[in-house]
C-alpha positions in Angstrom: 165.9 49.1 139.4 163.8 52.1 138.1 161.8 54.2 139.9 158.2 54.6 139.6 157.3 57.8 139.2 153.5 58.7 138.5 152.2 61.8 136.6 151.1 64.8 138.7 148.2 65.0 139.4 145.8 68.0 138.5 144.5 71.2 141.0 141.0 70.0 142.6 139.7 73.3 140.8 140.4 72.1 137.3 139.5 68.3 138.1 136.0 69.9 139.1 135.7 72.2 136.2 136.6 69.2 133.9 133.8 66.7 135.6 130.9 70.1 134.9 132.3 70.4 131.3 131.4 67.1 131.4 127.7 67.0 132.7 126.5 70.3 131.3 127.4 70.6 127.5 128.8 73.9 126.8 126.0 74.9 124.6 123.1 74.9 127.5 125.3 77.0 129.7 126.4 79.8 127.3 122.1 79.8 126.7 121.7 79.8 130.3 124.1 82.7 131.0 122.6 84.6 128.5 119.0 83.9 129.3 119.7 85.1 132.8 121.7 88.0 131.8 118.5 89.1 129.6 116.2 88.7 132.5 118.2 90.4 134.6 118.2 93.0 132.1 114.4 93.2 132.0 113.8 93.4 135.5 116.8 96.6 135.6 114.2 98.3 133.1 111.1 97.3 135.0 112.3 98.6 138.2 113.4 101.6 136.8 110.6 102.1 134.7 108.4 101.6 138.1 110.3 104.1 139.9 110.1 106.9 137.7 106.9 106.6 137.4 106.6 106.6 141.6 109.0 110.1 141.1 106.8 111.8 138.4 103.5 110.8 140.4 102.3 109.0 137.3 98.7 108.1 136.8 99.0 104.6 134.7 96.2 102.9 132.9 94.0 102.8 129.6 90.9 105.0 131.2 91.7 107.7 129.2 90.6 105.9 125.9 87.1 106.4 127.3 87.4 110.1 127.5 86.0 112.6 124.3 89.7 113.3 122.0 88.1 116.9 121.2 90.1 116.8 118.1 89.0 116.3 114.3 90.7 113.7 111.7 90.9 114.9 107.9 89.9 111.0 106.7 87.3 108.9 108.9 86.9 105.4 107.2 84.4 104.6 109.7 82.0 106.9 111.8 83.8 110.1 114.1 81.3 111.7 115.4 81.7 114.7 117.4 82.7 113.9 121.4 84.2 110.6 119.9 86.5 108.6 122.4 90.4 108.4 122.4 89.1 104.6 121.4 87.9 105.6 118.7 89.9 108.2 117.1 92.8 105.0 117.2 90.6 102.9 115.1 90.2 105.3 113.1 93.9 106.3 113.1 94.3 102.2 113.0 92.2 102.1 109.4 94.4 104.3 108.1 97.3 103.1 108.3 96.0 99.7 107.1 94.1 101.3 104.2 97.0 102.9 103.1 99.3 99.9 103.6 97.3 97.5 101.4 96.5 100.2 98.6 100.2 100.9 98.7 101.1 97.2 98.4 98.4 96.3 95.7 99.4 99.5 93.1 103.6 98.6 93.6 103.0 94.4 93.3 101.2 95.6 90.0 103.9 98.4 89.2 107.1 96.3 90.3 105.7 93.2 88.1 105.4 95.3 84.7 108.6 97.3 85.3 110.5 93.8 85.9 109.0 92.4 82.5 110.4 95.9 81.0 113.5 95.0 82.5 113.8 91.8 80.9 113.0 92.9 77.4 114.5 92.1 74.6 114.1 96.1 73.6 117.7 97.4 74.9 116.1 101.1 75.2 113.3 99.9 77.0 115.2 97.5 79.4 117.7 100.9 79.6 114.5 102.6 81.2 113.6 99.8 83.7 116.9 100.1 85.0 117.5 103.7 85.3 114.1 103.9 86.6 114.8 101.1 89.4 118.2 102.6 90.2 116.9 105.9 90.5 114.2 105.1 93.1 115.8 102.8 94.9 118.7 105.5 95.9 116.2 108.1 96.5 115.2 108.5 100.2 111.5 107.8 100.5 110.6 110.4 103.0 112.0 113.0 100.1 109.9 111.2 97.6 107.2 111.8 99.3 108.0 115.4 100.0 108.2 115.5 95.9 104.9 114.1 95.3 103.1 115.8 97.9 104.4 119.6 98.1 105.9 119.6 94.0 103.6 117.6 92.0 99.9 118.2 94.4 100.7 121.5 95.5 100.6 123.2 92.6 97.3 121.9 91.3 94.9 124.3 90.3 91.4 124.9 92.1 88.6 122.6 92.0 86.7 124.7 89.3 89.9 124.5 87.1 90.4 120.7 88.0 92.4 117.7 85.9 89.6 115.9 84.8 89.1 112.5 83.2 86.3 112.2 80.9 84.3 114.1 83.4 84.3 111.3 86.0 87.4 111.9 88.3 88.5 115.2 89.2 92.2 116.2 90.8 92.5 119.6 92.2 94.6 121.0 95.4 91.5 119.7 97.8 92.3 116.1 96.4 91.1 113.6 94.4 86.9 113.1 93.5 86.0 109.8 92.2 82.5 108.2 91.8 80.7 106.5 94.7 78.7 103.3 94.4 75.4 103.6 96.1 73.0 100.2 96.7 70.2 100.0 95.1 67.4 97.8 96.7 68.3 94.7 94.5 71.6 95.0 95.8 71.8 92.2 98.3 69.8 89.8 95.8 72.4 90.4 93.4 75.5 89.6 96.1 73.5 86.5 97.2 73.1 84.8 94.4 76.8 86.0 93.0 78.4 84.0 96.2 76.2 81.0 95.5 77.4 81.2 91.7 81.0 81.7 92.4 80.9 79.0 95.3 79.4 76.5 92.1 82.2 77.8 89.8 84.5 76.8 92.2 83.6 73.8 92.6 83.3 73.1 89.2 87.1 74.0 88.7 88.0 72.0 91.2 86.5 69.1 89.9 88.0 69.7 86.5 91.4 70.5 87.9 91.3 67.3 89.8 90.5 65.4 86.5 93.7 67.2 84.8 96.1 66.3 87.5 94.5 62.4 87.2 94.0 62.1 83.5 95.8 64.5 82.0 93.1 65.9 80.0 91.3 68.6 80.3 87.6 68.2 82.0 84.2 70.3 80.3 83.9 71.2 84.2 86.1 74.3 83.6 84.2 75.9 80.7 81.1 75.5 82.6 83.3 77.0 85.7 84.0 79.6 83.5 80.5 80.1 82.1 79.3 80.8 85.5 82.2 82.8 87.1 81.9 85.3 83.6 77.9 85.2 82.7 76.6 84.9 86.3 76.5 88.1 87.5 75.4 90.0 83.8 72.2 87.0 84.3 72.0 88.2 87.9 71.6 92.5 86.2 69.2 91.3 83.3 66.8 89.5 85.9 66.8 91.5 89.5 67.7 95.2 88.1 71.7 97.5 88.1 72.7 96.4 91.8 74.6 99.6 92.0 74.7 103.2 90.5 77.0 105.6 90.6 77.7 109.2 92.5 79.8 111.0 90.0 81.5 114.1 91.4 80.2 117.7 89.4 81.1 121.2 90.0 79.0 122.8 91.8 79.8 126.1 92.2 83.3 126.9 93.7 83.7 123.3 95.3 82.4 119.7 93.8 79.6 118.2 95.3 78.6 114.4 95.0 81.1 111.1 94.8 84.0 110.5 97.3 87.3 112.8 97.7 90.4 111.5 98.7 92.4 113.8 100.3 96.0 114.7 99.4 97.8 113.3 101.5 96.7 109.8 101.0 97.0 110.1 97.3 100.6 111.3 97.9 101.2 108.5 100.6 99.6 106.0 97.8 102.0 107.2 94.9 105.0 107.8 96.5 104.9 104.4 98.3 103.8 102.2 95.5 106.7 104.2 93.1 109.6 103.1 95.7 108.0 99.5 96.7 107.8 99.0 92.9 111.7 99.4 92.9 112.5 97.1 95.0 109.8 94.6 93.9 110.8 94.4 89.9 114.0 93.5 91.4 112.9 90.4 93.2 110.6 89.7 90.5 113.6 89.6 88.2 115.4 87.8 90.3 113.1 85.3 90.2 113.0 85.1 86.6 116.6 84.7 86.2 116.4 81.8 88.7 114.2 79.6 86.5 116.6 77.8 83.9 116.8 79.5 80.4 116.6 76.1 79.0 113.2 75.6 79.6 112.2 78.8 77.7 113.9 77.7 75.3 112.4 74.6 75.1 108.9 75.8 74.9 110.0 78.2 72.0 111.2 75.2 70.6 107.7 73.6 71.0 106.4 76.4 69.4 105.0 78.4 72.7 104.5 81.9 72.5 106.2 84.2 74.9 102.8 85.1 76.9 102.5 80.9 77.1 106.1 80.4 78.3 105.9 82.9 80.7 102.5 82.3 82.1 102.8 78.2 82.1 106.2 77.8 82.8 108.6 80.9 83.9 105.5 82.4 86.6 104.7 79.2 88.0 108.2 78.6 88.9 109.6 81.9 89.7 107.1 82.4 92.5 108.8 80.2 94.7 111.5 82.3 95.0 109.9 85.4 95.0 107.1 85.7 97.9 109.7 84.6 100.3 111.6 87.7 100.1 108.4 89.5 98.8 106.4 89.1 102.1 109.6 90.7 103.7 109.1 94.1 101.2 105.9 93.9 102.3 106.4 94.3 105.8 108.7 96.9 104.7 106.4 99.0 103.1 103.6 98.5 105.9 106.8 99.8 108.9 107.0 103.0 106.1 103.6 104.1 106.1 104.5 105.4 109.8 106.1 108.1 107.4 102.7 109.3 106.6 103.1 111.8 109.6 105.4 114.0 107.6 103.0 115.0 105.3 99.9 114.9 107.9 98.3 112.0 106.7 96.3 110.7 109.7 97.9 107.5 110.4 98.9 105.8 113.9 101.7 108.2 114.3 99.9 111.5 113.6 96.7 110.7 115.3 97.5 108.4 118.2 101.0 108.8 118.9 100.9 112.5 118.2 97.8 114.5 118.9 96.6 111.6 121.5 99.6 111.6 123.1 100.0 115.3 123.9 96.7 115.7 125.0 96.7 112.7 127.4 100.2 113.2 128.4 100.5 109.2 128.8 103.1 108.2 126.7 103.9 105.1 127.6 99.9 103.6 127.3 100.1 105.0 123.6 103.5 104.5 122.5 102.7 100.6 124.2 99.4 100.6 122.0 100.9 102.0 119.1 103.8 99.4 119.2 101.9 96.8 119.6 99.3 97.8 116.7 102.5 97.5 114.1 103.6 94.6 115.8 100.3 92.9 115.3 100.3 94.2 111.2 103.7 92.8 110.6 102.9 89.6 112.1 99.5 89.2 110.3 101.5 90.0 107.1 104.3 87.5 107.9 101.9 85.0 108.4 100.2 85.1 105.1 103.5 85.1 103.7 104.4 82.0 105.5 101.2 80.3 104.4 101.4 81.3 100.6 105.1 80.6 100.8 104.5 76.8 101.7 101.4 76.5 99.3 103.5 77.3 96.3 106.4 75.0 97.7 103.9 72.2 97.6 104.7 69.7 94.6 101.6 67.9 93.8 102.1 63.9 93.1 
């Protein structure tokens, strides 16, 4: 007769530990853990921060944007008048830095799209040059290019009475660059008026006719007359109400140039140096793109007998753009988080104005550093979000 022996049986402890494994997947309590670690970890820096501030005998709080900055900025976008707030010299500082942001995205899309088209030539030489050029830039820290195009290439211009001129209508000299101004005339808000109600007909005209491609395949009279009206409008509009607009062209006068607008060095130095290293980056992703789209299908419009500009513009573009404003957005944001490298050359961005000179003067660094922060913050997520929504346009198929 055997003997019946039974298995032994496990610790309470484990039993216990195997019944919670049990009711709590191991997922939620590895993200518990870590969510309370983190929030234990902000209220260490709260605390800390609070005390400090107790032991220094702090005065905390956004009064002192109301105060005068007693300070002058080299470029006001909008209005600085003497005895002008803390407020307003960071909108001011604020405009800037989005000013040059956008001009510095705009001139490097347009840069990065024709250096990526050289890079793709046919012409070894020429696709030789796009490469070196790309190479080159992209291994070049930007803060030094910058140092380049401001101190090498602008600092030795001449005077302004011995300034690079083009056809005597915009100026480059050492105190920047002098371009015309456009001044209103009184028919100017006639002439926008009517140009929106024009434009707002043309597109709705090309709508129409776009709709009627997609459902007929054919292609509607809508979008000449869309065309007509985008292209003739505004010329009708001149003809009938008067010039909208005339022009301030810069002229020496004396030892300085009077009339138009001057753009100081440091933005144009901020402007070239950014676009030239975004543009690097850029004709890569554009090429990128272009090498994702099958080479069968170019060759299938060549074998249709499409030309190259018809290939690239119908099929190659349209297709390649899905790929590329993902990751473009992203060099975007990129390029806007550079421009706090303006302060290097005294450009008077966020970092100069408010985070500098503000923050000396008002000896509260953690309002301005807070609001300074927060303004990129806000810039990057703005851009993001255009990305996002342009990104899911283009991935829309139509049916």
């Amino acid at each position: 007769m055997t003997k019946n022996i039974s298995a032994p049986r496990p610790p309470i402890r484990a039993d216990l530990f195997a019944k919670l494994r049990g009711c709590v997947p191991r997922a939620v309590a590895v993200q518990t853990i870590l969510l309370l670690a983190l929030a234990g970890f902000v209220v260490f820096l709260a605390t800390n921060l609070v005390g400090n501030i107790a032991r220094l005998n702090l005065h905390v709080g956004f009064n002192f944007l109301a105060r005068p900055a007693g300070f002058e900025i080299a470029q006001t976008p909008i209005a600085y008048p003497e005895g002008a707030t803390y407020f307003r010299a960071f909108l001011v500082a604020l405009i800037n830095t989005i000013l040059i942001a956008v001009v510095s995205i705009l001139l490097s899309t347009v840069l990065g799209f024709i250096v990526a088209l050289a890079r793709l030539s046919t012409n070894p030489l020429l696709a030789l040059l796009a490469q070196f050029y790309i190479e080159t830039i992209r291994n070049v820290p930007l803060l030094l290019q910058l140092f380049f195009w401001y101190f090498a290439v602008l600092g030795p211009l001449p005077l302004p009475r011995q300034s690079l001129t083009a056809f005597g209508l915009v100026f480059l000299n050492k105190r920047g660059l002098s371009v015309p101004t456009p001044v209103a005339e009184p028919s100017f808000p006639v002439f926008i008026t009517c140009t929106a109600l024009f434009l707002t007909v043309a597109i709705v005209f090309f709508t129409s006719a776009r709709r009627y491609r997609v459902k007929t395949g054919q292609t509607s009279r809508n979008r000449w007359v869309a065309g007509f009206v985008f292209l003739c409008a505004p010329g009708l509009m001149t003809i009938v109400a008067g010039t909208p607009v005339t022009w301030d062209v810069p002229r020496l006068n004396g030892f300085n140039l009077s009339g138009g607008t001057t753009i100081i060095p440091e933005f144009v130095a901020m402007a070239i140096g950014m676009s030239v290293y975004g543009s690097a980056f850029i004709a890569e992703l554009i090429r990128g793109g272009f090498a994702s789209v099958s080479h069968g299908q170019t060759e299938a419009g060549l074998a249709l007998g499409l030309s190259r500009s018809k290939i690239y513009s119908k099929i190659v573009i349209p297709q390649a753009l899905r790929t590329i404003v993902p990751p473009l957005a992203g060099q975007y944001i990129t390029l806007l988080k550079n421009s706090s490298l303006a302060s290097a050359i005294g450009y008077p961005d966020l970092m100069l104005i408010f985070a500098g000179t503000a923050l000396n003067q008002t000896g509260q660094p953690l309002e301005v550093m807070a609001m300074t922060m927060a303004s990129y913050l806000l810039l990057c997520l703005i851009t993001a979000g255009i990305g996002n929504v342009i990104n899911r346009r283009m991935q829309l198929v139509e049916r």
